[in-house]
C-alpha positions in Angstrom: 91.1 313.7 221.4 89.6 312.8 224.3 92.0 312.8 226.0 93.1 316.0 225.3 90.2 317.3 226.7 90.5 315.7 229.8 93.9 316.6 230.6 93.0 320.1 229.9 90.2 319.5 231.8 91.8 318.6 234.8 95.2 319.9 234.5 96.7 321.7 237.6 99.4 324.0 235.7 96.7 326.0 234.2 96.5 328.8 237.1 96.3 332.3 235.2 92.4 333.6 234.9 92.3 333.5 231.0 93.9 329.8 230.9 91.1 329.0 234.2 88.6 330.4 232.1 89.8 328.1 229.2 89.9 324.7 231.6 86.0 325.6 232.4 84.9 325.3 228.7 87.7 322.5 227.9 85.9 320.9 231.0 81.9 321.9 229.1 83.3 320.3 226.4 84.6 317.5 227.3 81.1 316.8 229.5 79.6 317.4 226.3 81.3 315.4 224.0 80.8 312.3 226.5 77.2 312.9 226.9 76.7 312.9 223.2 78.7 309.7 223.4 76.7 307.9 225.4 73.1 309.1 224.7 73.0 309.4 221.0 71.1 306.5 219.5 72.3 303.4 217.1 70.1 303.3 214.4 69.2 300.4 212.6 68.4 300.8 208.8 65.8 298.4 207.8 66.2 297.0 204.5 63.8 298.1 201.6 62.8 294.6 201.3 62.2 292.3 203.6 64.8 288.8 203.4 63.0 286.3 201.5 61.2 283.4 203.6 63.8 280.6 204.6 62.5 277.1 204.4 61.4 276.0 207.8 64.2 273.5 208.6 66.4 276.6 208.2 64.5 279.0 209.7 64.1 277.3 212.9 67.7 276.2 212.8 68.7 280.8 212.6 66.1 281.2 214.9 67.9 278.8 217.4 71.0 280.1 217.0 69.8 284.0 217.0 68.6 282.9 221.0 72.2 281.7 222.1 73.3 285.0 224.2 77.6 284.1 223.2 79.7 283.9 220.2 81.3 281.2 222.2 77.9 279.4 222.0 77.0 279.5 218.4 80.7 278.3 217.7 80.4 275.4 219.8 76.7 274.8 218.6 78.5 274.3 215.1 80.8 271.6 216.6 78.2 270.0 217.6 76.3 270.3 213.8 79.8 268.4 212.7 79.3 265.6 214.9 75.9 265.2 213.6 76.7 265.3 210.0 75.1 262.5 207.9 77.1 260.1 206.3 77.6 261.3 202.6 77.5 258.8 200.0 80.9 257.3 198.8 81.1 259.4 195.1 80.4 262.6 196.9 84.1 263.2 196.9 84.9 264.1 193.3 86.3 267.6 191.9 82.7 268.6 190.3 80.8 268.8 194.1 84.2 270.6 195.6 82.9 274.3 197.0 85.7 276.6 195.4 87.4 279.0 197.5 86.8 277.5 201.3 89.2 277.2 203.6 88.5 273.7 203.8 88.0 271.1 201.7 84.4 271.1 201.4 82.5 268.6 198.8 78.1 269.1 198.4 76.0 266.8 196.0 72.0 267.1 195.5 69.2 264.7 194.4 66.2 265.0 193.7 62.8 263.1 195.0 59.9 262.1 193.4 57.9 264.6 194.7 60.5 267.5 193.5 62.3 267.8 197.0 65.8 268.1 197.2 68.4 266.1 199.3 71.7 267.4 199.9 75.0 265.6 201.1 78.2 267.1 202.2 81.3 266.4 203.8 84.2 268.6 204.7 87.5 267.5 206.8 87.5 270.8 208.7 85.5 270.7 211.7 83.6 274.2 211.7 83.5 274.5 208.7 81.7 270.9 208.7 79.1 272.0 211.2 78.7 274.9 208.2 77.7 271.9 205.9 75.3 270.2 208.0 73.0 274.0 209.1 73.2 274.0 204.7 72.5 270.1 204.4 69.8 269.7 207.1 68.2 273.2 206.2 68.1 272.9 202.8 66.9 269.2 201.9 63.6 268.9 201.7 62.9 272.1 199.5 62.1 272.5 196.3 64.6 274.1 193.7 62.3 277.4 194.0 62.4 277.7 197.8 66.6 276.9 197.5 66.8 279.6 195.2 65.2 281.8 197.2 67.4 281.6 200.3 69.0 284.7 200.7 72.7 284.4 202.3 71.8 287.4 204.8 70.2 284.7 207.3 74.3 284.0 209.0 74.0 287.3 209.8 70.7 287.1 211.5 71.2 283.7 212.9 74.7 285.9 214.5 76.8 282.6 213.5 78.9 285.2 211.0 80.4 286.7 214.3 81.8 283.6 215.1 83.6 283.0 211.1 86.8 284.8 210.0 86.2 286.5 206.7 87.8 283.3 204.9 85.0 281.0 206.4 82.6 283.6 205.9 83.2 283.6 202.1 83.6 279.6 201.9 80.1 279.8 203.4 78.6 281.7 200.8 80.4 279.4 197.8 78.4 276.7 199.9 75.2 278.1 199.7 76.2 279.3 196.1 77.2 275.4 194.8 74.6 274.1 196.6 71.9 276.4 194.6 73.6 275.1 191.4 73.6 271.9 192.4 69.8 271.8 193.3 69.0 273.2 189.7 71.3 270.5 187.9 69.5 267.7 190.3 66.3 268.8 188.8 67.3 269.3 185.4 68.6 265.4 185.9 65.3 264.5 187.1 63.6 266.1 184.0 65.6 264.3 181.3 64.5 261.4 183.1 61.3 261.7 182.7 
């Protein structure tokens, strides 16, 4: 539509003084409709209630990744995460800890400590996604079931790592967070009956 404008705007072939008078205001308009272009504001709607409070392995871990000015960055920032993956534990591999509906074959287990903090492993043989499982693993461990719980998936987005996943790894993501929550509560539950 633009366009349209534009050409009108600047057309030579308009010569008669009605079609003249006509290029003037196509010209107005067009000025117009690029000034409200370019100076009307974004706004950002806050949400009604604030994201819940991450635990502070995680929080520092979005913060970081919030400060990396590229896409390119936070991408290869996740590489790195999937060299740095812990070893998981040799039973880890089994179809209960498999995160449905990932891309990748993804596999997360929890434990529980004596002092009611959880300790997650994962392993995935994708390499992004893999750097997915160690921000969750490293993040997460060390929290109790309630703070887990509590972790609200709208951090990717705030940490600005969702700009660098396709909508596939963005959903395997959240069946990560998702297992891993249920995995925490049957780790304590475990620990309970033991008791």
């Amino acid at each position: 539509m633009l366009a349209f404008f534009h050409f009108l705007a600047h057309s030579t072939l308009l010569k008669s003084p009605l079609l003249k008078s006509l290029q003037h205001h196509m010209s107005l308009v067009f000025f117009l409709l690029l000034l409200a272009a370019v100076a009307t504001p974004t706004f950002q709607f806050s949400s009604p209630v604030p994201p819940s409070p991450l635990p502070p392995t995680l929080e520092s871990m979005v913060a970081s990744f919030s400060q990396l000015p590229s896409e390119k960055l936070r991408y290869k920032q996740l590489l790195y995460l999937a060299q740095t993956l812990p070893p998981a534990p040799p039973d880890l591999c089994v179809p209960e800890n498999k995160v449905p509906g990932c891309l990748s074959t993804v596999f997360v287990s929890a434990e529980t400590d004596l002092d009611g903090k959880i300790t997650f492993y994962g392993e995935s043989d994708g390499l992004l996604t893999k750097g997915l499982v160690n921000l969750l693993v490293s993040g997460l461990s060390g929290s109790t079931i309630a703070e887990i719980e509590a972790v609200d998936s709208s951090f990717i987005t705030r940490s600005g790592i969702d700009q660098s996943l396709t909508p596939g790894r963005n959903n395997g993501f959240l069946n990560m967070l998702g297992l891993m929550k249920v995995k925490a509560r049957q780790a304590g539950e475990a620990e309970k009956e033991q008791r």
